[in-house]
C-alpha positions as CSV (number, residue, x, y, z in Angstrom):
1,X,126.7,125.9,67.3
2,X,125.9,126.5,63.8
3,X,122.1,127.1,62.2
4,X,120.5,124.2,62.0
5,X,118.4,123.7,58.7
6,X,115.9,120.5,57.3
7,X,115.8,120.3,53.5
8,X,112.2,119.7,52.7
9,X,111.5,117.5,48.7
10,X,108.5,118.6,47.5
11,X,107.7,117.5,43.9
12,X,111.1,117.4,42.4
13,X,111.7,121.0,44.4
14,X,113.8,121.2,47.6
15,X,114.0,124.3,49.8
16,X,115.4,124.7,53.2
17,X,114.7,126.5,56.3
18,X,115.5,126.9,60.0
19,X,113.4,124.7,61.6
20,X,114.7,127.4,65.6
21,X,113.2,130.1,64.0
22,X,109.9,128.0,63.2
23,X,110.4,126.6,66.4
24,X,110.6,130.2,68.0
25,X,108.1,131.5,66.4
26,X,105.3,128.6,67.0
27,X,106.5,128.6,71.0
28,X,105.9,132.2,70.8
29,X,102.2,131.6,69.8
30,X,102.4,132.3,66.0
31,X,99.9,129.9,64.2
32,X,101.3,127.3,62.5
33,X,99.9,128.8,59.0
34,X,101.2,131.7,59.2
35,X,104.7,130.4,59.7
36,X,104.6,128.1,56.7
37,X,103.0,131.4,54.8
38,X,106.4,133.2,55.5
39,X,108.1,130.2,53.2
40,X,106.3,130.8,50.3
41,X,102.5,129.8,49.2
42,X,104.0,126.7,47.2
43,X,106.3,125.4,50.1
44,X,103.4,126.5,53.2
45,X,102.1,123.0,53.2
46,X,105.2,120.9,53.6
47,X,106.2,123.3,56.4
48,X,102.8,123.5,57.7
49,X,103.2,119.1,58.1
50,X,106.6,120.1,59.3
51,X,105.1,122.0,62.6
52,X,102.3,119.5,62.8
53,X,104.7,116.6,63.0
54,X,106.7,118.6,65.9
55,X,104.6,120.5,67.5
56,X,104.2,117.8,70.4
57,X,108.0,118.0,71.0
58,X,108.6,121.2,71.2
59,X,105.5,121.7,73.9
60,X,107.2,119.0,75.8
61,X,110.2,120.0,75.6
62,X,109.6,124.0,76.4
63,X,107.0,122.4,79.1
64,X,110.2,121.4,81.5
65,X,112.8,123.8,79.7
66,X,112.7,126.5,83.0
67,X,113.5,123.4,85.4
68,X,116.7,124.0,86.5
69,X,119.0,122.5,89.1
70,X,120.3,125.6,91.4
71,X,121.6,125.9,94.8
72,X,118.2,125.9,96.0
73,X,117.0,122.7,94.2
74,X,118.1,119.1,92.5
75,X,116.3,118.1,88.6
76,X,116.9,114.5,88.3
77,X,115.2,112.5,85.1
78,X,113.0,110.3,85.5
79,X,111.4,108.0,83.2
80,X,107.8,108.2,84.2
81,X,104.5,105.5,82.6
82,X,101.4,107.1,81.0
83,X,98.4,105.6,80.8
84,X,98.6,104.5,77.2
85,X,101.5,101.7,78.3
86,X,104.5,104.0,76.7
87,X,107.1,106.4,78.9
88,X,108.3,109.1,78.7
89,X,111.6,111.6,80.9
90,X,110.3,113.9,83.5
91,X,112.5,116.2,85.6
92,X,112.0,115.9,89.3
93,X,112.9,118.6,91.4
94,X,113.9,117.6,94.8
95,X,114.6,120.8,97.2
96,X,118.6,120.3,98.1
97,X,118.9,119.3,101.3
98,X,121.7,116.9,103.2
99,X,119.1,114.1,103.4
100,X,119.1,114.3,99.1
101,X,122.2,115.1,98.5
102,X,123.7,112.1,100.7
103,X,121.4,109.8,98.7
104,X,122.5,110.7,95.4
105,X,125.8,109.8,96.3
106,X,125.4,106.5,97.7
107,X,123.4,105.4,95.2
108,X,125.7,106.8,92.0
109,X,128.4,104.8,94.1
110,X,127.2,101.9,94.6
């Protein structure tokens, strides 16, 4: 899989970057201004609304990104209610015994 870059229009001027290495670098603990200060002084702000827009996402999704199913363990989704009415996909990890494994198989039968 290629590079994946966003094209960013900022008064008439468009640049582009990679928003992994952004990524990479804010998950890494870099602050959000001094990312956007690597893309030039005229371009920080749009990238600086850039992170700020998804910021959330990327916590959330590096929050469950070391969850994985193994021989030891089962990661189902869920879809799980907060308290504000919305919902959002959790993985569930469910240790793999008989007891699970014969349920997820009559139930993705049925």
């Amino acid at each position: 899989m290629g590079k994946q870059t966003y094209r960013v229009e900022k008064k008439l001027k468009e640049f582009e970057f990679d928003e992994e290495a952004v990524r990479e670098a804010y998950l890494a603990g870099e602050p959000p201004n001094a990312i956007a200060l690597r893309y030039g002084g005229n371009n920080a702000h749009a990238v600086a609304n850039f992170i700020s827009y998804r910021k959330q996402q990327w916590l959330n999704e590096a929050r469950y990104s070391r969850l994985q199913a193994d021989e030891i363990r089962i990661v189902l989704p869920r879809r799980v209610a907060d308290r504000s009415g919305g919902s959002y996909v959790m993985p569930i990890s469910l240790p793999r015994i008989s007891m699970h494994i014969a349920a997820l198989q009559e139930t993705r039968h049925v």
